[in-house]
Each structure stands twice: as structure tokens, then as C-alpha cells.
C-alpha positions in Angstrom: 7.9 3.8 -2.8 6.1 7.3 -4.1 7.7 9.3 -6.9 9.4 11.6 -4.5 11.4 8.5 -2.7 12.6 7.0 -5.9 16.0 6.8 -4.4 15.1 5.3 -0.7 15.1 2.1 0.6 13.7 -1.2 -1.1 10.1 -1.7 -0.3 10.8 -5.5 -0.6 14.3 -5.3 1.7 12.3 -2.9 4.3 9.7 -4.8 4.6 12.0 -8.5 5.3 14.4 -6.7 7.5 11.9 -4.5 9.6 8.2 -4.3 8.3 6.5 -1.4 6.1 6.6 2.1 7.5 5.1 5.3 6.0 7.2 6.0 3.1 7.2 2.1 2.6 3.7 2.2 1.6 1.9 1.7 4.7 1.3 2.9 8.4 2.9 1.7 11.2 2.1 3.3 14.3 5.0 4.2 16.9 3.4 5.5 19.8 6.1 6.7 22.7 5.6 5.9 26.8 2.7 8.0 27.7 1.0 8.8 24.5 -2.0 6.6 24.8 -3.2 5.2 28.5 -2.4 1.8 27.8 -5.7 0.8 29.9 -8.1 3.2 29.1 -7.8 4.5 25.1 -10.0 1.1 23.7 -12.0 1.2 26.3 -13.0 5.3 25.7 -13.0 4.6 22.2 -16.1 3.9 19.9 -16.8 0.0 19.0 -15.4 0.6 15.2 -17.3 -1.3 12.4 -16.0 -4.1 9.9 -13.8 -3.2 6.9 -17.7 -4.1 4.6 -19.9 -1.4 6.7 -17.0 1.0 7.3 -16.1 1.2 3.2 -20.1 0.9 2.6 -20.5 3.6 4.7 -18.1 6.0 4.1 -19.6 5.8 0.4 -22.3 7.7 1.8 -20.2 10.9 1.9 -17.5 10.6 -0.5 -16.8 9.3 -3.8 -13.8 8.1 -3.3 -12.2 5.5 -0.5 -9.1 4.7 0.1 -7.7 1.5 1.8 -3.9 2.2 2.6 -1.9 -1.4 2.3 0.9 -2.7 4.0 2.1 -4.5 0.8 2.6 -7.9 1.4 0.5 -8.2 4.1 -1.9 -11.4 3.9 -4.5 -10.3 7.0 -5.2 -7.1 5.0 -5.8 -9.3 1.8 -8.3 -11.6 3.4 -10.7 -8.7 4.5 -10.1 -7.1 1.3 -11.3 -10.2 -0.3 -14.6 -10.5 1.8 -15.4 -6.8 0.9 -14.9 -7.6 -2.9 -17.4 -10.6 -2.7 -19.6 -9.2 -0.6 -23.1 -8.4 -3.2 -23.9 -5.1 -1.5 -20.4 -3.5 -3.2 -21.3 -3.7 -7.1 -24.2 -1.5 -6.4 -21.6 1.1 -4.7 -18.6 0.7 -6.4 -18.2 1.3 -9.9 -14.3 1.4 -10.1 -11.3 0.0 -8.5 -8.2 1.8 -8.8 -5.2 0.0 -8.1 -0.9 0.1 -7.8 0.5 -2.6 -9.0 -0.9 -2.9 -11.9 0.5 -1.0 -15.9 -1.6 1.1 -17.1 -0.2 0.2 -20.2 -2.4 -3.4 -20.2 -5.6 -1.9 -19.1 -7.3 -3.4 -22.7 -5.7 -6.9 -21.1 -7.3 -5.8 -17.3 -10.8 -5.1 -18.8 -10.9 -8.3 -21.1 -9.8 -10.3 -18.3 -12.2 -8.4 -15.2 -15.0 -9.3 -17.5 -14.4 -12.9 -17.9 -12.6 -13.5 -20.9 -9.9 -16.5 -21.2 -6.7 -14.6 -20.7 -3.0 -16.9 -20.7 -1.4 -16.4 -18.1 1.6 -15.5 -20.0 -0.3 -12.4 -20.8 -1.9 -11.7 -18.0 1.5 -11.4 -15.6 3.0 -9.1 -17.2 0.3 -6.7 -15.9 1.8 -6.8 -12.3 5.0 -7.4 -13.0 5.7 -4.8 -15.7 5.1 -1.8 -13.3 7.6 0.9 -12.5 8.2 -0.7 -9.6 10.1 -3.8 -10.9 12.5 -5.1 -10.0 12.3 -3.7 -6.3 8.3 -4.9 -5.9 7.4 -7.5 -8.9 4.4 -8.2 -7.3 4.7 -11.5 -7.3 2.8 -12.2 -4.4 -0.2 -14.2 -4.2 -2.3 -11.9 -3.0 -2.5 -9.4 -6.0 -3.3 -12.1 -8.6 -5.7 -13.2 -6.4 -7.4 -9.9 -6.6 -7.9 -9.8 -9.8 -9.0 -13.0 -9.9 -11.9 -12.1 -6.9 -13.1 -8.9 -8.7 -13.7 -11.1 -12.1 -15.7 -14.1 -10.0 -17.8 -10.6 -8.0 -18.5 -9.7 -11.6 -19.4 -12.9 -13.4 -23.0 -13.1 -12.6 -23.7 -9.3 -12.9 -24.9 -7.5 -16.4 -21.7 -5.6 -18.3 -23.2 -2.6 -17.2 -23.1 -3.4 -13.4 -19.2 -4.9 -13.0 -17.0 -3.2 -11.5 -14.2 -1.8 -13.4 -10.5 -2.0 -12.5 -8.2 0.5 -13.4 -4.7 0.1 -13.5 -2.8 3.3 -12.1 0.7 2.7 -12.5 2.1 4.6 -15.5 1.8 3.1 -18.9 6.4 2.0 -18.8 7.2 -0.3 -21.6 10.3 -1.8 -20.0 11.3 -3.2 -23.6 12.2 0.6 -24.3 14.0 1.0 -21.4 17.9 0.9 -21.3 18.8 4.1 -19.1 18.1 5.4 -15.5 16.7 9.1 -16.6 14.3 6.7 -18.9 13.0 5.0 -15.9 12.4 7.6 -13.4 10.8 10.0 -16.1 8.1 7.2 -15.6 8.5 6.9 -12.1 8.2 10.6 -10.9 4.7 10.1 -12.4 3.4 8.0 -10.5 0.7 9.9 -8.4 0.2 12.2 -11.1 -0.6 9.5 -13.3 -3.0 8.0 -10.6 -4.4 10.9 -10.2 -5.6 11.3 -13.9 -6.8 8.4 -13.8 -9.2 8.9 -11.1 -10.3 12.2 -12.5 -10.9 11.2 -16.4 -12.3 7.3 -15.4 -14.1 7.8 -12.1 -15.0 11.6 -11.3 -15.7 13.1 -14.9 -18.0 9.7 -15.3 -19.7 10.6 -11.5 -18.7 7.0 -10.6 -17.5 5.8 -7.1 -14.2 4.2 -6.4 -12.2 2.1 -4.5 -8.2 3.0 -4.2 -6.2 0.6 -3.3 -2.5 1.9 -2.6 0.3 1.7 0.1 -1.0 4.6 2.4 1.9 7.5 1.9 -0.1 7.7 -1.5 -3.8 8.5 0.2 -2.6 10.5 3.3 -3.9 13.9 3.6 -2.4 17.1 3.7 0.3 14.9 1.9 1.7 17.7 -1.2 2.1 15.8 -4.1 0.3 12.3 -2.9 -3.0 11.0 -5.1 -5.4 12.0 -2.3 -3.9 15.6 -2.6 -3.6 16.3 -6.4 -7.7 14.7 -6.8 -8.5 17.1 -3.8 -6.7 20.4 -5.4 -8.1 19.4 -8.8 -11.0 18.2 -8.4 -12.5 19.3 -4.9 -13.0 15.8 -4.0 -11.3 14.2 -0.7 -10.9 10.3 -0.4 -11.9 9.0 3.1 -8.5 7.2 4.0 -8.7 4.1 5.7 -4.8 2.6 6.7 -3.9 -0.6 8.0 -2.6 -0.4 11.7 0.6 -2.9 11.9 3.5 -2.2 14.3 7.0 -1.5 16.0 9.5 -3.9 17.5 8.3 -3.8 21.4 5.7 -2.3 21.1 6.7 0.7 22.9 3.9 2.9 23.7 1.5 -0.3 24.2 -0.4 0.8 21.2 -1.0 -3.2 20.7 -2.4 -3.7 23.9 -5.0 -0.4 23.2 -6.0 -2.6 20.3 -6.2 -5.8 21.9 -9.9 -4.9 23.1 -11.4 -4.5 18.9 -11.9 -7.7 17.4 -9.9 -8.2 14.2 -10.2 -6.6 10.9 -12.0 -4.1 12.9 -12.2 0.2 11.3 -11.6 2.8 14.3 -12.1 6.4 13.2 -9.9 8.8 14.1 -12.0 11.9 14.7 -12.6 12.4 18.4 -10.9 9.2 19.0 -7.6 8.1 21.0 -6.4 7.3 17.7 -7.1 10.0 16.1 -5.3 12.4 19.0 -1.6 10.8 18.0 1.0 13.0 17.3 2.1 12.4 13.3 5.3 11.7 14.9 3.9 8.2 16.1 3.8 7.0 12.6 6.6 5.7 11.1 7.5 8.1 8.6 10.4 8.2 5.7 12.5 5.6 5.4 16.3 6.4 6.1 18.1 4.6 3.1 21.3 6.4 1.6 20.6 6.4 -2.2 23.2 4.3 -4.6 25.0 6.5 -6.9 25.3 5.1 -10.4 27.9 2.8 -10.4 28.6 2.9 -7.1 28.0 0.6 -3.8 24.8 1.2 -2.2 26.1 3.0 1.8 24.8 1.1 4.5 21.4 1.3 5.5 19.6 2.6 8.5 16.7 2.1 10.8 13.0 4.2 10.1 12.7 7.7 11.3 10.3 10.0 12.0 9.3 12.3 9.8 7.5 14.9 11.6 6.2 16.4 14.3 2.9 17.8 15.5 -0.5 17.6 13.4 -2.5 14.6 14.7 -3.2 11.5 12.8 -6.2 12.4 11.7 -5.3 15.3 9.9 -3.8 12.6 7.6 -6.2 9.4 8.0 -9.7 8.7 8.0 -9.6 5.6 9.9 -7.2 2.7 10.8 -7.8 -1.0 10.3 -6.9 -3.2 12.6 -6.3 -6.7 11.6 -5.2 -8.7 15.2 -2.0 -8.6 17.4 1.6 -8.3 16.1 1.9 -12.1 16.1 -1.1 -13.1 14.2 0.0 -10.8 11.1 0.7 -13.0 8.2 3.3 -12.1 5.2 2.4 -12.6 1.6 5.5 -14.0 -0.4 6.3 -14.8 -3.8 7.1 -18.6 -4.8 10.8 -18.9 -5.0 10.6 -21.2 -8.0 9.0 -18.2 -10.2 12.7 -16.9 -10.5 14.1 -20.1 -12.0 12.8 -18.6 -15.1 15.9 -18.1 -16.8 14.3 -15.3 -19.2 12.4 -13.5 -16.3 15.1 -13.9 -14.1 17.7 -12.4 -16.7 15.3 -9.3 -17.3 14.9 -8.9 -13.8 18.8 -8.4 -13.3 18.5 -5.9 -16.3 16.0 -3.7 -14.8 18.2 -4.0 -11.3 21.3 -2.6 -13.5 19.3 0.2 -14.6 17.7 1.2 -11.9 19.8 0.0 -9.2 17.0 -0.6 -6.6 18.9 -3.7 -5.1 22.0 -4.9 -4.2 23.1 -8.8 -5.3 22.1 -10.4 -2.6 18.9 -8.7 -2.2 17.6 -9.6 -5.6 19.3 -13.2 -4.7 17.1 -13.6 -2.2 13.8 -13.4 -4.4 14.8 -17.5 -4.8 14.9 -18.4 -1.2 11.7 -19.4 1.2 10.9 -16.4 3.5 9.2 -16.2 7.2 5.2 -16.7 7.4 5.5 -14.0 10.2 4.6 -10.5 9.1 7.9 -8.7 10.1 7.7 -5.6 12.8 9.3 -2.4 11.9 12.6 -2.1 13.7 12.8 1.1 15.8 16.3 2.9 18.0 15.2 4.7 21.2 17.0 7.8 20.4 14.1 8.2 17.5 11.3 8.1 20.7 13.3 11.4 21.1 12.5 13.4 17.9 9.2 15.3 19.4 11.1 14.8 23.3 9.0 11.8 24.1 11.9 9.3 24.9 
């Protein structure tokens, strides 16, 4: 969820009833009939590197590169962890910027990063304390395991030559939080914030960094998004690269155009196929009637598009394709975390405040959930929106 969609849908609900769109934090492609020749766009279209010589290389040309996440998504987690341990990236990257993670434990982040014994009881609160609780806690494997990847990449390398992670969420101290306007004075920071941080710890130092971020935060010609602020402040443009995941159907066959890259594969998007999409084949804003305080949240809807027009790559670099819709993997929390009676209470406090979730949403943080990544629901009428039903 970005600042300017504090009131939309749950990334967690979104992404277990119909995957991650846009304004969900990552990009789904919806391509209509006839957008892309379902035989010939991978065959016309270059070979596409691996996510290592894509990130390595766009290095060459930019000082900052982005890698927009489907949160939860496992497949993107496993190539991000081969790019963190491969020993070409120290020498590249100085900084890693990240989302989940409060900026307010970046002293906890650095001791840790570096190898110091950090409890465990100190170290969660780092990913779960973000402005995002309780909607998106974090819990999921996969971001513990990235810290825990970037401290083994830097245990053999001098001080001077780790890479640095910096936390970009805003510094919230949820033990000072009791009020709604508290909260979202915090959350309606959040790519401002971000973006401060790149420019004081990674441009005015002349590093290089890494973003990590669901992919409405890196998008270009995004107003208001990280990638925009750094570029209007700073000059500097991020090379975006999004994960590729998908609709229900697969409609326009944009699967079967991929079926020919092998997996956790980078295809441009200048003077590609890919690139020649119409915006309005991502899945844009998520259609979720806000909950007015005190009231019942008003039944949700499917995604929409969000607009029309400029093609996707006036808004991404590159797209990362990690294997057909049936091979993506979820990342989910253990259920047993929320048997923590005094986590578990403070979780339904910051729900009361914020009122992200209904009851049985937050109920289901204690149940198992499906290995299968879930697809992004999608109504025919919405192939209409640009008249490509």
C-alpha cells in the first residue's frame, strides 16, 4: 500500500483472495485478446539476461536499481537470494534500501548486518513494527531471510566493503500510537521518507543502491512514488526492474509469450513486445471501498485498471519473469507466531486504530494458507476500459 492508498484494500486480503496488482505492490500484467501475438512476441523478442547480469549491468548506467516485489512471493525471493550471494555484488553495491523494515531500528539493522549477536526478540520488531502492521507484519520467511543472506554476503568482507542496509519505512513508534490521524501522519510519509533516505545515505555519499519495494513505489512517471521524488530532487532515475506474475485465465496469453524465456529471466522493455503494452494491461489501483471509523468495511471489489495509454515502458525498465502461473510459490507466515498472546493482543490494537482489517481477516493470520501463489482475479467488462474487450 503507498501513502496515497492508505485507505484501499489489504495487501495481505488482496493478495489471498486474488494475487498482487499495481497498487498492491507489484505488477501484474493483463494483457486483452490481440495485444500481444500469442506466437510470435517471445520469439521477436531479445533473449533477456538473469536477474545477477541484468542488476550488474544496469549498474553500469545508473546508481540506483530497483527490483519491484510481489510481496509474498517465494520465486522472487529465491533469485533475490542468489543475487545477494553472488561475490561480484559487494563490489557494486554499497546499499540496500528496503520496505519492510523501521527506520526507527536502523542502529539494530547495522549491528545485526555486520555480524553481531542480535536476540531475536530484538531483532523482529524491525519488520514487524513498520507502518504497515497490522495489514502486512511481515512475518513471512522470506524477509528475515534476507537479512539474514546480506549478513552471511558480508561476513568475510572488510567493514569497509559490506553492504549496508537501510531501513526506509518511517521511524513509527507504535507504543505512542493510540489514534488514527497519529498513524497516517506516519504513513503519508512513506515515499518521502524513502526517498530521504536514498538521497542523504546513498546519493550525497556517491554510493550505489539496491531498492527493494513493491513496484507502485519504483514506477516512473509515477507523481509522488520513490523513483519520482529521487528523480525531481536529485536528477537521478532508478532502472526499474518488476516482477511479471498474472491474471486469472490468462486472457491475452501473456503466459504463453513467456513460456519461451527460461525462468527468473529479465526482458527489457525498450523496443520490446513488452515494452509496447498499453499501461492499461497492468493491473492498476485496487478497488476497495475504505472503512469509515467505526463503521463496517462496504464490500469489496475486483482490480481495475487505472489507465490508459502510455506504454509500459514509460513506467518500467524491465520485467522479471520467474516461470508459469502454476509454478509461482507463496511465502506465508507460521500460523503459530500469532498464539503469542501479547503480540497477538497488540496486533488487534493496531487493527482498532487503523482499521486495515476486518475480524476474520486478521483471524485468518492463525490458519495454514495455500503453497500456490494466488492469480489476480479479473471481470471481462474491465478488458473494456481502453475498448479491448
Amino acid at each position: 500500500m503507498s501513502a496515497h492508498d492508505m485507505s484501499g484494500i489489504s495487501r495481505r486480503s488482496f493478495i489471498r483472495a486474488s494475487g498482487s496488482g499495481l497498487g498492491a505492490a507489484s505488477l501484474a500484467l493483463l494483457t486483452a485478446p490481440g495485444t500481444v501475438p500469442r506466437a510470435k512476441a517471445a520469439s521477436t523478442a531479445p533473449a533477456g539476461l538473469d536477474l545477477i547480469d541484468a542488476v550488474l549491468e544496469a549498474f553500469q548506467t545508473h546508481r540506483l536499481v530497483g527490483l519491484g516485489e510481489a510481496h509474498g512471493l517465494q520465486n522472487h525471493h529465491d533469485a533475490l537470494g542468489l543475487l545477494l550471494s553472488d561475490p561480484r555484488v559487494p563490489a557494486v553495491v554499497d546499499d540496500i534500501v528496503i520496505e519492510f523494515a523501521n527506520a526507527l531500528y536502523q542502529p539494530t539493522i547495522d549491528r545485526f548486518i555486520a555480524g553481531e549477536p542480535i536476540d531475536n526478540e530484538h531483532l523482529r520488531p524491525v519488520w514487524r513494527n513498520t507502518t504497515q502492521s497490522p495489514d502486512q507484519t511481515w512475518d513471512q520467511p522470506v524477509y528475515e531471510q534476507f537479512l539474514r543472506t546480506v549478513r552471511a554476503a558480508n561476513w568475510t568482507l572488510a567493514p569497509g566493503q559490506q553492504i549496508r542496509v537501510l531501513a526506509g519505512d518511517p521511524p513509527i513508534d507504535w507504543s505512542k500510537i493510540t489514534t488514527p490521524s497519529q498513524w497516517s501522519s506516519f504513513l503519508g510519509q512513506r515515499d518521502t521518507h524513502a526517498a530521504s533516505v536514498i538521497e542523504k545515505h546513498v546519493l550525497a555519499k556517491g554510493h550505489r543502491a539496491l531498492l527493494c519495494y513493491g513496484g507502485e513505489h519504483l514506477t516512473h512517471a509515477t507523481p509522488g512514488n520513490i523513483a519520482s521524488i529521487v528523480e525531481q530532487k536529485t536528477g537521478e532515475s532508478t532502472y526499474t526492474i518488476a516482477d511479471l506474475t498474472f491474471v486469472t485465465g490468462d486472457p491475452g496469453g501473456l503466459a504463453t509469450s513467456l513460456s519461451a524465456y527460461a525462468r527468473d529471466t529479465v526482458i527489457p522493455t525498450a523496443g520490446t513486445w513488452l515494452g509496447a503494452l498499453d499501461s492499461a494491461d497492468l493491473l492498476g489501483k485496487v478497488a476497495k471501498p475504505a472503512k469509515p471509523p467505526g463503521k463496517k468495511r462496504p464490500k469489496a471489489t475486483d482490480a481495475t485498471n487505472s489507465a490508459c495509454g502510455p506504454p509500459l515502458r514509460t513506467l518500467i525498465d524491465a520485467g522479471l519473469y520467474m516461470g508459469q502461473p502454476n509454478a509461482l510459490t507463496a511465502s506465508w507466515w507460521n500460523p503459530a507466531i500469532y498464539l503469542d498472546p501479547t503480540y497477538w493482543k497488540e496486533l488487534q490494537r493496531r487493527n482498532a486504530i487503523t482499521g486495515a482489517l476486518t475480524l476474520a481477516e486478521l483471524a485468518s493470520y492463525r490458519h495454514e494458507q495455500p503453497a500456490q501463489y494466488p492469480l489476480t482475479r479479473v471481470r471481462r467488462s474491465q478488458l473494456a476500459g481502453c475498448g479491448r474487450a
